[in-house]
N, C-alpha and C positions, 0 to 999 in steps of 0.2 A: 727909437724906432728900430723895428729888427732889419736887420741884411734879409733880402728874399730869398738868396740863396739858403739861408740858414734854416727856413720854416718857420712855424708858428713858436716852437716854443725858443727859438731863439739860439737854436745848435744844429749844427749839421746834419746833425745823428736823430733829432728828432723823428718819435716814427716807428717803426719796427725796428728792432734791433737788426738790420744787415750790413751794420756799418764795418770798414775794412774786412768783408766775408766773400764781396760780388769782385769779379774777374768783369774787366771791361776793354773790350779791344776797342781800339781805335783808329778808325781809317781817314784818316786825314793829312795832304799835302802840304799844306801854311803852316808852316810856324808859329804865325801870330795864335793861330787859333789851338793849334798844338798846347802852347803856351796856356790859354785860357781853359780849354779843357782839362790842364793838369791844377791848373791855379780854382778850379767848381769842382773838378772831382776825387782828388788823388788824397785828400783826406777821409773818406769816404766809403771808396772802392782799391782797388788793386787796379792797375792801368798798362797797359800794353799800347803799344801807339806802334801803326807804322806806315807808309807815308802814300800807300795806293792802292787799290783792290787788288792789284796782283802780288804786293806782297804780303796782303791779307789770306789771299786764299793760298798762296806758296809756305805761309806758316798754319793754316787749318788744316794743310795737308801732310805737312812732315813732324807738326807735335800733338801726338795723340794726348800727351798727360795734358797739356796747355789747352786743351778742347776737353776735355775730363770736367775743366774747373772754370769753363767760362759760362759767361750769366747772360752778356750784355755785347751786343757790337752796333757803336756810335761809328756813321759813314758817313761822310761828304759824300754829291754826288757828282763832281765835276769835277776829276783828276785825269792825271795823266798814266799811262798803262793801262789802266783796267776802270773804267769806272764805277760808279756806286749800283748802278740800275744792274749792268751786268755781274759786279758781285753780288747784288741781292738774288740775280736769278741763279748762279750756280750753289748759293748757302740753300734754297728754297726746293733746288733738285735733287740733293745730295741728304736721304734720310739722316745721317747720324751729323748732321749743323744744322737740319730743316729745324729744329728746337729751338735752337737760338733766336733771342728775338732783336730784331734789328729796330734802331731808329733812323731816318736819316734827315741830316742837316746839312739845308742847302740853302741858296741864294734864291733857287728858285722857286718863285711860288706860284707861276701857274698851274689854276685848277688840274690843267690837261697832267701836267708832272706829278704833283698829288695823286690825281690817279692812279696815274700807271704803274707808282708805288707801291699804292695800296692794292691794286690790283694782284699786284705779283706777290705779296705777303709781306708787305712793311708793318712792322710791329704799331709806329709812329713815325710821323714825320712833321719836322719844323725847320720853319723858316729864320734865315737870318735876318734882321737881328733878332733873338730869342730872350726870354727871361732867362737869367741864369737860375733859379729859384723852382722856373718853372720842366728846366732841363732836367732838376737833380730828383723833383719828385718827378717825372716820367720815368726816369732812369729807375730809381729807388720801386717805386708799382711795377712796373717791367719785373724787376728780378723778383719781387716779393711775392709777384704771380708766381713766377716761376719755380719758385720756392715752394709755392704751397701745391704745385702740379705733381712736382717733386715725393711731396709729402703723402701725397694720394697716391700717387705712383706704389711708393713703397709700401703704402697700410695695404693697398689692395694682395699686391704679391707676396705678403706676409701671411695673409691668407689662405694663396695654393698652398694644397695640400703637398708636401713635400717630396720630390720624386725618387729620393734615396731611400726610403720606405717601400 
C-alpha cells in the first residue's frame, strides 16, 4: 500500500517535475509540527522555517534574493508576536509578496476563520489534523500554478516589442 504522502505512483516526486526547485517558508511556533513539516516536505521542496509572523515578515523585508525565489508560504495561525490572519494581511498589501501564495494550517476550523481567510486572500486553508498526502499535493498545485503564471508571464513579455530599438 502506498504512503499518501508519497502520491499515486508511489514517490514523493510524483507529478510534475518541481521536486527540490520550490522555496517554502514556514511560519510555524511548535516544534513538533516544525518537525513534521520538515519530515512531509524537505525532501521535495527547499524549506525555510521560522518561528512567528513577525519573523516572517522581518525576513520578507530585509532578503530581497530569499523572496526572488520563493514559491510557497505554509502559516499557522495562532502564534505569538504576529499572527498568521495579520501576516496574511500585510503579504496581501504589499504588491511585490501579493504573488505569493499562502496556505494556512490551523486548529481552527470554524467556518467563521475559513472565511476570513479566504476572504483576505488565502491561497488554501487546512485544518489540523491534516492528511499529510493531502498537504504535499496542495503545496505541489500551489507552486505548479505558479509556475505556469510564471511561464505566461514571460512568453507574453517576450513578446513586447523591445524598447532598445
Amino acid at each position: 500500500m502506498n504512503n499518501p504522502a508519497e502520491g499515486p505512483a508511489g514517490g514523493a516526486n510524483a507529478g510534475p517535475d518541481i521536486a527540490t526547485t520550490g522555496q517554502l517558508l514556514i511560519v510555524e511556533d511548535n516544534t513538533d509540527m516544525r518537525a513534521l513539516f520538515t519530515d512531509l516536505l524537505s525532501d521535495d521542496f527547499n524549506l525555510k522555517m521560522v518561528n512567528n509572523g513577525q519573523e516572517a515578515w522581518d525576513l520578507l523585508q530585509t532578503d530581497a534574493e530569499f523572496v526572488s525565489r520563493l514559491d510557497l508560504i505554509l502559516s499557522d495561525v495562532m502564534m505569538p508576536e504576529m499572527d498568521g490572519y495579520t501576516l496574511l494581511g500585510k503579504l496581501k498589501e504589499t504588491p511585490r509578496l501579493a504573488r505569493i501564495p499562502v496556505i494556512m494550517i490551523t486548529a481552527r476550523a470554524d467556518e467563521k476563520d475559513k472565511l476570513q481567510a479566504l476572504r483576505m486572500g488565502v491561497d488554501d486553508y487546512l485544518t489540523k489534523p491534516f492528511s499529510p498526502g493531502e498537504l504535499v499535493a496542495r503545496a505541489r498545485n500551489l507552486i505548479l500554478h505558479l509556475e505556469q503564471r510564471r511561464n505566461i508571464l514571460a512568453d507574453e513579455r517576450s513578446k513586447l516589442p523591445n524598447p532598445d530599438f
